[in-house]
C-alpha positions as a printed Julia matrix, in Angstrom:
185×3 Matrix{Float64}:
 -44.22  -12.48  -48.17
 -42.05  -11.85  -44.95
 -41.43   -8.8   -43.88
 -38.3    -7.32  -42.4
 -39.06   -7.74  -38.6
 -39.96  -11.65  -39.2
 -36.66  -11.58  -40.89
 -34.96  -10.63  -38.08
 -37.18  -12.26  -35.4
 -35.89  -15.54  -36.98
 -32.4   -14.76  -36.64
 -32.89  -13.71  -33.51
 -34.4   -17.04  -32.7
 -31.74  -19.0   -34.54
 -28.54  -17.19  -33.19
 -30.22  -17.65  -29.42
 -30.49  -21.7   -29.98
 -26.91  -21.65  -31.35
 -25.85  -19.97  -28.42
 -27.62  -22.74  -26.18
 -26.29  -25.42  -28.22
 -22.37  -24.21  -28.1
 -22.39  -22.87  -24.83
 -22.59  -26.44  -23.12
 -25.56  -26.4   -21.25
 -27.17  -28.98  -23.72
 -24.26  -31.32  -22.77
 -23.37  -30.85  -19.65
 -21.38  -33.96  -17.88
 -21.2   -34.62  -14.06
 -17.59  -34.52  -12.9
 -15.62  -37.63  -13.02
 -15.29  -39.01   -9.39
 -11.66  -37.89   -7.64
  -8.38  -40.02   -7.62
  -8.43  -41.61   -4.13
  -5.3   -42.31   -2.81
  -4.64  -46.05   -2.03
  -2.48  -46.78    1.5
  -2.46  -50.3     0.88
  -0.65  -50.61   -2.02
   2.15  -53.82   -1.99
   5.01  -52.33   -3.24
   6.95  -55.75   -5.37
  10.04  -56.76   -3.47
  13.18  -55.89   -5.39
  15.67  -59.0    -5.64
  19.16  -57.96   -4.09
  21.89  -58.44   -6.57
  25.33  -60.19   -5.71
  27.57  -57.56   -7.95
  30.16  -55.47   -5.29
  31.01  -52.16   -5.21
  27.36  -51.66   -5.81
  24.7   -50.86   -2.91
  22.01  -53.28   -2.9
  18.31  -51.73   -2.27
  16.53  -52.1     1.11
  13.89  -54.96    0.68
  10.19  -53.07    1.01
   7.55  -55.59    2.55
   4.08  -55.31    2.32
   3.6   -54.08    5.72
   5.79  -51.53    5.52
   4.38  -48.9     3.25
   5.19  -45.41    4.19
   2.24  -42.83    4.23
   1.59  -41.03    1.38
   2.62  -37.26    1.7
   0.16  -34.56    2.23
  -1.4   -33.43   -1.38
  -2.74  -29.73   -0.13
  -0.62  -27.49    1.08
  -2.1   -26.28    5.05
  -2.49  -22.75    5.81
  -1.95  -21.5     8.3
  -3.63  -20.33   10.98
  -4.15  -16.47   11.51
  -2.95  -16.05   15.64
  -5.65  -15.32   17.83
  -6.17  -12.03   19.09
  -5.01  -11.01   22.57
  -7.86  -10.45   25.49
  -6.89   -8.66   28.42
  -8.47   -9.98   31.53
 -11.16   -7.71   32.92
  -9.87   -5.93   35.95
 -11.31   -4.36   38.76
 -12.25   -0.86   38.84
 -12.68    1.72   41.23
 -16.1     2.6    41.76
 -16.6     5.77   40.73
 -18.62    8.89   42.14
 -20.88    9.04   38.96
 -23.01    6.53   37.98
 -22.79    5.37   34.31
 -26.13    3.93   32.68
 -25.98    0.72   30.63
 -28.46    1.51   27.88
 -28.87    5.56   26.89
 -32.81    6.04   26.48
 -34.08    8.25   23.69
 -37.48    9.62   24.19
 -38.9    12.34   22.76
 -40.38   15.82   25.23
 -43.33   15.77   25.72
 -45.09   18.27   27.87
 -46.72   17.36   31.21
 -50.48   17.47   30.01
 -49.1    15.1    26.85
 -47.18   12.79   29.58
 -50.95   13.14   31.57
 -53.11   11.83   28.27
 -50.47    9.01   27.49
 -50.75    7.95   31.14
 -54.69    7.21   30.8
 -54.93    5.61   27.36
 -51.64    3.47   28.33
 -53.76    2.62   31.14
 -57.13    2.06   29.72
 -55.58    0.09   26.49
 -53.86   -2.32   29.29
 -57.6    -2.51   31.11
 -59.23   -3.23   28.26
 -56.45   -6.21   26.63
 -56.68   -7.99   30.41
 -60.45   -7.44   30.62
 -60.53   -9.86   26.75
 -57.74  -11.88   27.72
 -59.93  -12.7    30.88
 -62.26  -13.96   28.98
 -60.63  -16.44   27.19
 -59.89  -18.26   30.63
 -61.23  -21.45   30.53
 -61.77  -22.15   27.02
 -59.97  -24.09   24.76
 -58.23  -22.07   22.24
 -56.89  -23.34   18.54
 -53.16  -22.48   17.79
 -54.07  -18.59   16.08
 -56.22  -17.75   18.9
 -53.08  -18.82   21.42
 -50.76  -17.28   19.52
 -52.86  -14.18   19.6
 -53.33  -14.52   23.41
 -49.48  -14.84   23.37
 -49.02  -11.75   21.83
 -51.27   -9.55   23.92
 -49.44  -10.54   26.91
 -46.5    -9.79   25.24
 -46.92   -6.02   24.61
 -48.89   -5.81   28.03
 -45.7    -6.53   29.53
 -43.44   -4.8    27.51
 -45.96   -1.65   28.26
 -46.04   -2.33   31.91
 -42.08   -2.14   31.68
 -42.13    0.91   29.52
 -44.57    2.28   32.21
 -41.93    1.44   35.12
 -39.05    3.37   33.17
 -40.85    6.32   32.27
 -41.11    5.88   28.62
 -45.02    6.76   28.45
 -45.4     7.37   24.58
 -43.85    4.33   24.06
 -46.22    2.44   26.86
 -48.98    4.01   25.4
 -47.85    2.28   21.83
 -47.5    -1.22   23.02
 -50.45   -0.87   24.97
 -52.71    0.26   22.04
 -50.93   -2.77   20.22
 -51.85   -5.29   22.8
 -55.75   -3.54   23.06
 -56.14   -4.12   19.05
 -54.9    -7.68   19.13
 -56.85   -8.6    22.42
 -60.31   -7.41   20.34
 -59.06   -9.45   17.8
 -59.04  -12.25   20.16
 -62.21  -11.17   21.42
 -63.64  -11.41   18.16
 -62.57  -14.93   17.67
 -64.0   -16.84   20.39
């Protein structure tokens, strides 16, 4: 005997593959190819008749076909925006920086610890890095090397501008991935 829920599980079933079937998908055309237009059409010659009073057409020759007019409409073009020339300015008596930094205060004996680790992370990642020299390397263990010498110099910089928590980051960075490298060989 079915029960109630197979009942309904079957209509479910059946109203779903009606929907498939009438929605299209089932059979689904491609697109007819587009109407080209044709610019060599011969356009018949029209034979001039002898009545008067009446105007005679102009005789049309093959050659002589006029172009086709445009079939889309062009839009047109917004107008482009207006860019004043740069001009000189007065240097002024204060001096404006081109990138605001954001660093977070620390206090000097903070500043002091960031200083050594920065320092010792960037000893350590060019004391492994020194020893791949010389050897050949597969395209991980480059891209590894790569890396290292990446955040070394992005600490070194970081180190030049002040920014010592941040040194101390990208150092610790390039002292995991140089171990890593290290590791490897």
């Amino acid at each position: 005997m079915i029960t109630q829920m197979e009942k309904r599980t079957k209509l479910l079933a059946l109203l779903c593959a009606c929907g498939v079937c009438t929605c299209g998908c089932a059979t689904r055309k491609t697109p007819a190819k587009p109407v080209v237009n044709f610019v060599g059409v011969v356009h018949p010659v029209i034979p001039a008749s002898t009545t008067d009073g009446v105007e005679q057409a102009p005789d049309v020759e093959a050659g002589a076909v006029p172009a086709p007019p445009a079939m889309a409409l062009s839009r047109p073009q917004p107008a482009k925006p207006h860019v004043a020339t740069a001009t000189a300015q007065e240097p002024s008596g204060v001096e404006k920086h081109t990138e605001p930094t954001i660093a977070p205060e620390v206090t000097t004996q903070e500043m002091t610890e960031a200083k050594t680790e920065a320092q010792h992370s960037l000893d350590v990642a060019e004391k492994n890095l020194n020893m791949t020299q010389g050897k050949k390397l597969n395209a991980m263990q480059e891209d590894l090397a790569s890396k290292v010498r990446g955040f070394g110099d992005n600490a070194r910089e970081a180190m030049r501008s002040g920014d010592w928590a941040r040194a101390k980051s990208l150092a610790k960075k390039a002292e995991v991935l140089s171990e890593q490298l290290a590791g490897s060989l």
